[in-house]
Residue frames relative to the residue before (quaternion, step in Angstrom):
aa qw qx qy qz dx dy dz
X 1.0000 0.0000 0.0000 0.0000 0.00 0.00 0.00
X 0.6761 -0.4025 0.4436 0.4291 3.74 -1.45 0.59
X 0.1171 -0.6954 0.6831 0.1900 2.93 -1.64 -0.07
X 0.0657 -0.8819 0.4668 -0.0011 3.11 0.30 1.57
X 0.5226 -0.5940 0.5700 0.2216 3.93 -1.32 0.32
X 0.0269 -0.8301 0.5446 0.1169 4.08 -0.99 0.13
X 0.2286 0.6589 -0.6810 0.2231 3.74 -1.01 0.38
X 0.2946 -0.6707 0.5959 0.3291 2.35 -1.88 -1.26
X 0.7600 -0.5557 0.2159 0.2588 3.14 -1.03 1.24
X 0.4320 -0.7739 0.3765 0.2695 3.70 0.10 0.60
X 0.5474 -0.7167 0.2776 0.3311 3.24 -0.19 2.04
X 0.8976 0.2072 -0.1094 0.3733 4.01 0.36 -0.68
X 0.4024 0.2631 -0.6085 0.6313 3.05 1.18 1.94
X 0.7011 0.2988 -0.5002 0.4111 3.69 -0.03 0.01
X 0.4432 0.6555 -0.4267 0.4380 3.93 0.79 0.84
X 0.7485 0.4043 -0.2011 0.4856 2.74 1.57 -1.11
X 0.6824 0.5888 -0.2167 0.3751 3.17 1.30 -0.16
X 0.5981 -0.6439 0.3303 0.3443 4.01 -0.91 0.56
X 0.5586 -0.5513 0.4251 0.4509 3.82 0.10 -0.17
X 0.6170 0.5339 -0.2024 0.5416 3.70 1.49 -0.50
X 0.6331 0.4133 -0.2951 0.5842 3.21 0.92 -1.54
X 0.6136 0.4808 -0.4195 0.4651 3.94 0.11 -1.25
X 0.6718 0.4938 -0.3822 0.3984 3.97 -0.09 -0.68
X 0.7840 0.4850 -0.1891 0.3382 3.47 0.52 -1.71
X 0.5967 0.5171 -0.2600 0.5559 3.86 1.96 -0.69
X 0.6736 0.4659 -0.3729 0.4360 3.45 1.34 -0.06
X 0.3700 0.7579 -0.2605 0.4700 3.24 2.01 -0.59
X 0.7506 0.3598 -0.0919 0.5465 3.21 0.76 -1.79
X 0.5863 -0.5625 0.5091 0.2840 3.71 -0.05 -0.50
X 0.2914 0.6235 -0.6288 0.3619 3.73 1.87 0.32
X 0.8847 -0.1032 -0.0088 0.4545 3.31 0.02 -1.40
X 0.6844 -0.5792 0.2673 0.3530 3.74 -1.51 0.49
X 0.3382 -0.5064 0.6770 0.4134 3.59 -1.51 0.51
X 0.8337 -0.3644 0.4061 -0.0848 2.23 -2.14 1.14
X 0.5998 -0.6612 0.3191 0.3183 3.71 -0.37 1.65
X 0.5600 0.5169 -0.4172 0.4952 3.69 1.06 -1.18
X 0.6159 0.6208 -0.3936 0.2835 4.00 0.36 -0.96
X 0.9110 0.3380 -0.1493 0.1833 3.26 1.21 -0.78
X 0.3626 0.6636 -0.2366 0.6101 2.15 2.97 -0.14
X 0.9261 0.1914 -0.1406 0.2931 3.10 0.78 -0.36
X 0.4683 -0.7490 0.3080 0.3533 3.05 2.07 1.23
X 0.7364 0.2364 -0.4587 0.4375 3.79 -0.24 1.45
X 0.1997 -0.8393 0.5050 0.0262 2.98 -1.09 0.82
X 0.5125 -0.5260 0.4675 0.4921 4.08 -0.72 -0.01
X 0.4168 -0.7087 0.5645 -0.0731 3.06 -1.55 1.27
X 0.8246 0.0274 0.2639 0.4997 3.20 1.00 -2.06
X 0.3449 -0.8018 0.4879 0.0132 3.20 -1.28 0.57
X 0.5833 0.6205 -0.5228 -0.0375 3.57 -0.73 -0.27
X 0.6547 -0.3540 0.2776 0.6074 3.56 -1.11 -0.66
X 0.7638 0.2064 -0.1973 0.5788 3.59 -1.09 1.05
X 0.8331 0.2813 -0.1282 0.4587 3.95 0.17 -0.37
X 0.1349 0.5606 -0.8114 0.0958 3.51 -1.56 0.95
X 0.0472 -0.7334 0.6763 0.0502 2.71 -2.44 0.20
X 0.3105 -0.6599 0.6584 0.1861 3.66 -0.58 1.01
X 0.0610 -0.5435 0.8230 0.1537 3.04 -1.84 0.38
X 0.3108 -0.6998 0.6432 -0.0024 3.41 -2.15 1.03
X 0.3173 -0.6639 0.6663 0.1211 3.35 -1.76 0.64
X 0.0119 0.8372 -0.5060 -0.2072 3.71 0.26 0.55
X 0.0583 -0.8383 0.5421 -0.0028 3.83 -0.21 0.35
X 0.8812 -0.1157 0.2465 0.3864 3.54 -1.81 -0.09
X 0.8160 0.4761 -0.1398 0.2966 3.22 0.64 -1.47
X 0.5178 0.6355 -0.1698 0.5469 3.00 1.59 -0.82
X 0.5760 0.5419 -0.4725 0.3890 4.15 0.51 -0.59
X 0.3236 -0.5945 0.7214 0.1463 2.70 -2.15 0.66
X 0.7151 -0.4686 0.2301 0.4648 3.69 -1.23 0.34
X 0.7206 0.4435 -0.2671 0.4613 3.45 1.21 -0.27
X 0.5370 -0.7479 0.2765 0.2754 3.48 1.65 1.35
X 0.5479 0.5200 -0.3756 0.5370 3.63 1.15 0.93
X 0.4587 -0.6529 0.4011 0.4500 3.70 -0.58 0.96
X 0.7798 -0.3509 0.3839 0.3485 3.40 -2.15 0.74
X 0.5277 -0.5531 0.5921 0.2551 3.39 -1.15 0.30
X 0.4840 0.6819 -0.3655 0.4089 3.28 1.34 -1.26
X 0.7753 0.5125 -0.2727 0.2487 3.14 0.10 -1.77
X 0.5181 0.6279 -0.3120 0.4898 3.68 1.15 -1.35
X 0.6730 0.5048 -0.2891 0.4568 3.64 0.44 -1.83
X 0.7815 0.3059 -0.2200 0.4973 3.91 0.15 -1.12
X 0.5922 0.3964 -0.5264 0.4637 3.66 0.53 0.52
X 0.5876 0.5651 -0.4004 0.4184 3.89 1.26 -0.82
X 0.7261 0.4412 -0.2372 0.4711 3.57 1.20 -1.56
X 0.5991 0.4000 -0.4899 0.4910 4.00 1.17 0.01
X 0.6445 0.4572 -0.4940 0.3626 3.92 0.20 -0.55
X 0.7138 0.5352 -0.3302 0.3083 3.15 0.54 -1.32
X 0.5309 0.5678 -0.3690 0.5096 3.69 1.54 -1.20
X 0.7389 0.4899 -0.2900 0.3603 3.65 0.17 -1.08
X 0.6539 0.4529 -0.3322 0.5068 3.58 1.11 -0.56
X 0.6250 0.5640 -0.2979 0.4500 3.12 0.75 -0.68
X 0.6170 0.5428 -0.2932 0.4886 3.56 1.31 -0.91
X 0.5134 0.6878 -0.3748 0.3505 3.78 1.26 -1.18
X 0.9010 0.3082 -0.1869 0.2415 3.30 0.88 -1.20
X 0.3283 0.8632 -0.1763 0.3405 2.80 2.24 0.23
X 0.0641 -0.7485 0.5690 0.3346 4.46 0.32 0.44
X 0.9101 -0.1766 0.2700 0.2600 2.64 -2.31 0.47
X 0.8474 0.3772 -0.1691 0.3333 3.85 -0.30 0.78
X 0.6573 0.6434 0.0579 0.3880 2.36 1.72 -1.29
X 0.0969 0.9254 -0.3644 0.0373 3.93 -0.23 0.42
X 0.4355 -0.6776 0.5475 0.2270 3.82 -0.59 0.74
X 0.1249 0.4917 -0.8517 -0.1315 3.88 -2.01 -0.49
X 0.5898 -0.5718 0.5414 0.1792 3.09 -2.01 0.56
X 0.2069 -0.7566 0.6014 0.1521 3.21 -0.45 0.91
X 0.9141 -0.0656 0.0442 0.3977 3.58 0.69 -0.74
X 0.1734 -0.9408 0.2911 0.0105 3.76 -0.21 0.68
X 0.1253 0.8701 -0.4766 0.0027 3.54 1.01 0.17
X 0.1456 -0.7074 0.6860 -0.0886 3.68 -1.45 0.99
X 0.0985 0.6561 -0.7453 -0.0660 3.44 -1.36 0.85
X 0.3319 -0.7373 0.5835 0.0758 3.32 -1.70 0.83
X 0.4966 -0.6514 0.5286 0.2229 3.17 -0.78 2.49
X 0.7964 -0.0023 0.2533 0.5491 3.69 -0.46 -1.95
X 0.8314 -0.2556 0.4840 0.0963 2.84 -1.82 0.58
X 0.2994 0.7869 -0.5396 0.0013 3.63 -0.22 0.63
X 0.3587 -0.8512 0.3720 0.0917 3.28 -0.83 1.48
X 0.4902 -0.7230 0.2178 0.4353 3.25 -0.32 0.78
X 0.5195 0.4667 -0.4533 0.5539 4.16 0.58 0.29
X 0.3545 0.6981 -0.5743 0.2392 4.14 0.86 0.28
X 0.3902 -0.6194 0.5839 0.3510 3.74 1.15 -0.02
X 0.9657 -0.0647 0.1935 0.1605 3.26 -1.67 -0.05
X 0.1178 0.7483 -0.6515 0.0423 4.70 0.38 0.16
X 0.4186 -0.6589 0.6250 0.0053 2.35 -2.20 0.44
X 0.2822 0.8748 -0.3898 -0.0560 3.10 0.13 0.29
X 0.1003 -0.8057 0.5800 0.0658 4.06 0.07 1.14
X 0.1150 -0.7569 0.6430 0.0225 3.26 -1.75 0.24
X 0.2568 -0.8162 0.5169 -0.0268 3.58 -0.88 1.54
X 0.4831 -0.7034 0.4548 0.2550 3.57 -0.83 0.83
X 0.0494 0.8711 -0.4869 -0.0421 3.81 0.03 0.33
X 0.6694 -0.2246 -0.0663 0.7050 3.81 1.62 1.11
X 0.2824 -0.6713 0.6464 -0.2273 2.69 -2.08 1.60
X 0.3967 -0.8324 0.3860 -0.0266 3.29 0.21 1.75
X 0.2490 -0.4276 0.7220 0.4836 3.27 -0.81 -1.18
X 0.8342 0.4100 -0.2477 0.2731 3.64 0.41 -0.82
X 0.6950 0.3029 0.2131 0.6163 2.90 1.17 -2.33
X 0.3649 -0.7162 0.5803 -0.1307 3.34 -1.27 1.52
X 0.3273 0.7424 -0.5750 -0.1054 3.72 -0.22 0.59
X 0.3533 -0.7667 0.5320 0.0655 3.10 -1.23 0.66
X 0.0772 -0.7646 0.6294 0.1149 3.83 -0.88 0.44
X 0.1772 0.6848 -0.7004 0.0953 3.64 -1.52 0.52
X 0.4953 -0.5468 0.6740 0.0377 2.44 -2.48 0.87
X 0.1665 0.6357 -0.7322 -0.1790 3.46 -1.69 -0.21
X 0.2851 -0.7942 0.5317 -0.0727 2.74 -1.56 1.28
X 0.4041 -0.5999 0.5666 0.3948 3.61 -1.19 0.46
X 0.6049 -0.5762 0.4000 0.3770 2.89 -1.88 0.16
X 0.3772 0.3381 -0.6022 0.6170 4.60 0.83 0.59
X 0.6879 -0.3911 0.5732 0.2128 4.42 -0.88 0.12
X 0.3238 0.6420 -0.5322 0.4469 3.84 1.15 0.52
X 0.3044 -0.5916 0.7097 0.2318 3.58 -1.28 1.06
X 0.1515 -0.7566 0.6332 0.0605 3.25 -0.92 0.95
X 0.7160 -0.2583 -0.0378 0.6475 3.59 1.25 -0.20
X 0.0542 0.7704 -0.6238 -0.1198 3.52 -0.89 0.03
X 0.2437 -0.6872 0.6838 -0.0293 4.03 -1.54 0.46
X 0.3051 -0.6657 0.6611 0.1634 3.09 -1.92 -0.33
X 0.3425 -0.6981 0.6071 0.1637 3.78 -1.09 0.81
X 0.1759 -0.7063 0.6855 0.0165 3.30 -1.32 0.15
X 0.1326 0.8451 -0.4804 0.1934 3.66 0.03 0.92
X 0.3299 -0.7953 0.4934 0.1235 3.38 -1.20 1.50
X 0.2382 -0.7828 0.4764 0.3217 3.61 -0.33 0.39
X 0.2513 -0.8417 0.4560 0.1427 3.39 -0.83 1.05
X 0.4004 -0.6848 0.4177 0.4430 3.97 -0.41 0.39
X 0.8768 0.0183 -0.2669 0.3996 3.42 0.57 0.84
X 0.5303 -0.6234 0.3164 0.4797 3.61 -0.81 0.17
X 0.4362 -0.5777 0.5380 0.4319 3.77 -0.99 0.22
X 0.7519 -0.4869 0.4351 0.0909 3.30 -1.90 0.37
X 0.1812 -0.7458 0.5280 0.3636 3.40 0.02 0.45
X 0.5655 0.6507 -0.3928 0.3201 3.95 0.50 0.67
Protein backbone atom coordinates (compact mmCIF):
# COMPACT_ATOMS: atom_id res chain seq x y z
CA UNK A 1 0.00 0.00 0.00
CA UNK A 2 1.02 3.88 -0.59
CA UNK A 3 2.39 5.63 1.94
CA UNK A 4 0.45 8.53 1.89
CA UNK A 5 1.00 12.02 4.10
CA UNK A 6 -2.24 14.19 5.65
CA UNK A 7 -3.05 17.91 6.47
CA UNK A 8 -3.98 20.50 4.72
CA UNK A 9 -2.72 22.26 1.93
CA UNK A 10 -1.49 25.68 2.87
CA UNK A 11 -4.33 28.23 2.43
CA UNK A 12 -2.19 30.66 -0.07
CA UNK A 13 -0.72 28.18 -2.54
CA UNK A 14 -3.91 26.36 -2.93
CA UNK A 15 -5.35 30.02 -4.06
CA UNK A 16 -2.96 29.93 -6.41
CA UNK A 17 -3.89 26.91 -7.74
CA UNK A 18 -6.83 25.41 -10.27
CA UNK A 19 -9.14 22.85 -8.62
CA UNK A 20 -7.34 20.24 -11.09
CA UNK A 21 -3.91 21.41 -10.52
CA UNK A 22 -4.72 21.44 -6.47
CA UNK A 23 -6.10 17.67 -6.84
CA UNK A 24 -3.24 16.29 -9.10
CA UNK A 25 -0.26 17.70 -6.21
CA UNK A 26 -2.28 15.79 -3.77
CA UNK A 27 -2.25 12.81 -6.21
CA UNK A 28 1.47 13.25 -6.33
CA UNK A 29 2.55 13.84 -2.79
CA UNK A 30 3.22 17.91 -3.52
CA UNK A 31 0.52 18.40 -1.20
CA UNK A 32 -1.46 16.12 1.52
CA UNK A 33 -4.91 14.27 1.19
CA UNK A 34 -7.00 15.42 3.46
CA UNK A 35 -7.59 14.36 7.36
CA UNK A 36 -11.02 12.56 6.31
CA UNK A 37 -8.49 10.22 4.04
CA UNK A 38 -7.08 8.83 7.00
CA UNK A 39 -9.89 8.44 9.32
CA UNK A 40 -11.41 6.94 6.92
CA UNK A 41 -8.86 4.76 4.97
CA UNK A 42 -9.23 6.06 1.13
CA UNK A 43 -7.58 8.34 -0.54
CA UNK A 44 -7.60 10.30 -4.19
CA UNK A 45 -6.15 8.35 -6.93
CA UNK A 46 -7.22 10.48 -10.05
CA UNK A 47 -8.00 13.41 -11.78
CA UNK A 48 -9.41 14.86 -14.83
CA UNK A 49 -11.66 17.66 -16.06
CA UNK A 50 -15.11 16.61 -14.58
CA UNK A 51 -13.76 13.27 -12.93
CA UNK A 52 -11.92 11.89 -9.70
CA UNK A 53 -11.74 8.75 -7.86
CA UNK A 54 -10.73 7.55 -4.36
CA UNK A 55 -9.80 4.15 -3.85
CA UNK A 56 -10.57 2.43 -0.14
CA UNK A 57 -9.42 -0.18 2.43
CA UNK A 58 -12.56 -1.16 4.26
CA UNK A 59 -11.44 -2.87 7.53
CA UNK A 60 -12.52 -3.68 11.28
CA UNK A 61 -13.02 -0.17 11.91
CA UNK A 62 -15.49 0.61 9.57
CA UNK A 63 -18.36 -2.19 10.86
CA UNK A 64 -21.67 -1.63 11.91
CA UNK A 65 -23.39 -3.88 14.60
CA UNK A 66 -24.36 -6.07 11.83
CA UNK A 67 -20.41 -6.74 11.05
CA UNK A 68 -20.57 -5.09 7.50
CA UNK A 69 -18.86 -1.69 6.82
CA UNK A 70 -21.04 1.66 7.73
CA UNK A 71 -23.13 2.78 5.04
CA UNK A 72 -21.58 6.05 6.05
CA UNK A 73 -18.41 5.08 4.65
CA UNK A 74 -19.72 4.22 0.88
CA UNK A 75 -21.84 7.71 1.21
CA UNK A 76 -18.48 9.84 2.10
CA UNK A 77 -16.46 8.24 -0.60
CA UNK A 78 -19.60 9.10 -3.20
CA UNK A 79 -19.78 12.80 -1.49
CA UNK A 80 -15.62 12.99 -1.71
CA UNK A 81 -15.33 11.89 -5.51
CA UNK A 82 -18.10 13.65 -6.57
CA UNK A 83 -16.77 16.98 -4.43
CA UNK A 84 -13.35 16.50 -6.04
CA UNK A 85 -14.71 16.29 -9.58
CA UNK A 86 -16.65 18.91 -9.22
CA UNK A 87 -13.54 20.79 -7.78
CA UNK A 88 -11.47 19.65 -11.20
CA UNK A 89 -13.51 22.07 -12.95
CA UNK A 90 -13.24 24.85 -10.70
CA UNK A 91 -10.15 28.00 -11.58
CA UNK A 92 -7.69 28.90 -9.21
CA UNK A 93 -9.51 30.66 -6.20
CA UNK A 94 -12.41 29.36 -6.44
CA UNK A 95 -14.39 26.71 -4.26
CA UNK A 96 -17.65 24.53 -3.92
CA UNK A 97 -19.64 22.91 -0.34
CA UNK A 98 -22.20 20.26 -0.90
CA UNK A 99 -25.43 21.23 -0.76
CA UNK A 100 -26.78 17.80 -1.29
CA UNK A 101 -25.81 14.11 -1.62
CA UNK A 102 -27.95 11.16 -2.11
CA UNK A 103 -26.55 7.33 -2.10
CA UNK A 104 -28.22 3.97 -2.63
CA UNK A 105 -26.55 0.72 -1.53
CA UNK A 106 -26.22 -2.23 -4.37
CA UNK A 107 -24.50 -5.05 -1.79
CA UNK A 108 -23.14 -5.22 1.35
CA UNK A 109 -19.51 -4.55 1.60
CA UNK A 110 -17.59 -6.57 4.03
CA UNK A 111 -14.89 -5.44 5.67
CA UNK A 112 -12.04 -8.13 4.13
CA UNK A 113 -13.68 -6.81 0.45
CA UNK A 114 -9.95 -5.86 -0.23
CA UNK A 115 -9.62 -2.68 -2.03
CA UNK A 116 -13.10 -0.15 -3.95
CA UNK A 117 -13.28 2.13 -6.25
CA UNK A 118 -15.03 4.71 -6.19
CA UNK A 119 -14.96 7.49 -9.36
CA UNK A 120 -17.22 10.36 -10.01
CA UNK A 121 -18.37 12.26 -13.33
CA UNK A 122 -19.71 15.74 -13.80
CA UNK A 123 -23.06 15.51 -15.63
CA UNK A 124 -23.76 19.74 -15.63
CA UNK A 125 -21.81 22.82 -14.73
CA UNK A 126 -23.55 26.01 -13.89
CA UNK A 127 -22.08 29.17 -13.13
CA UNK A 128 -23.77 28.30 -9.89
CA UNK A 129 -24.73 24.58 -9.29
CA UNK A 130 -22.62 21.39 -10.01
CA UNK A 131 -24.23 18.01 -10.47
CA UNK A 132 -22.33 15.22 -10.09
CA UNK A 133 -22.89 11.32 -10.41
CA UNK A 134 -20.77 8.32 -8.88
CA UNK A 135 -20.22 4.83 -8.24
CA UNK A 136 -18.22 2.65 -5.77
CA UNK A 137 -17.06 -0.39 -6.75
CA UNK A 138 -15.57 -3.77 -5.74
CA UNK A 139 -12.52 -4.86 -6.94
CA UNK A 140 -14.40 -7.84 -10.06
CA UNK A 141 -16.52 -4.02 -11.21
CA UNK A 142 -19.71 -4.81 -8.86
CA UNK A 143 -21.60 -1.44 -8.04
CA UNK A 144 -21.56 -1.78 -4.55
CA UNK A 145 -23.31 1.55 -4.03
CA UNK A 146 -23.52 4.50 -6.14
CA UNK A 147 -25.53 8.31 -5.64
CA UNK A 148 -25.40 11.78 -6.81
CA UNK A 149 -23.84 15.19 -5.39
CA UNK A 150 -25.19 18.46 -5.77
CA UNK A 151 -22.65 21.21 -5.29
CA UNK A 152 -22.69 25.08 -4.94
CA UNK A 153 -19.93 26.95 -6.42
CA UNK A 154 -18.58 29.41 -4.10
CA UNK A 155 -16.59 32.71 -5.21
CA UNK A 156 -13.93 31.55 -3.13
CA UNK A 157 -12.37 28.70 -1.37
CA UNK A 158 -12.92 28.55 2.49
CA UNK A 159 -9.90 28.61 4.84
CA UNK A 160 -8.44 25.91 6.37
CA UNK A 161 -9.15 27.99 9.76
Amino acid sequence: MTKYHYGLADPQEAATLSGKALLQAIIEGRLPQAPISQTMSFWLVEVGDGFAAFEGEPGKQLLNPMGTVHGGWALTLIDSAAGCAGLSLLPAGVGYTTVETKGNFSRPIAPDAGRVRAHAQVVAQGRQIISVEAKVLSQDGRVLAHGSSTLMVLASRPSNS
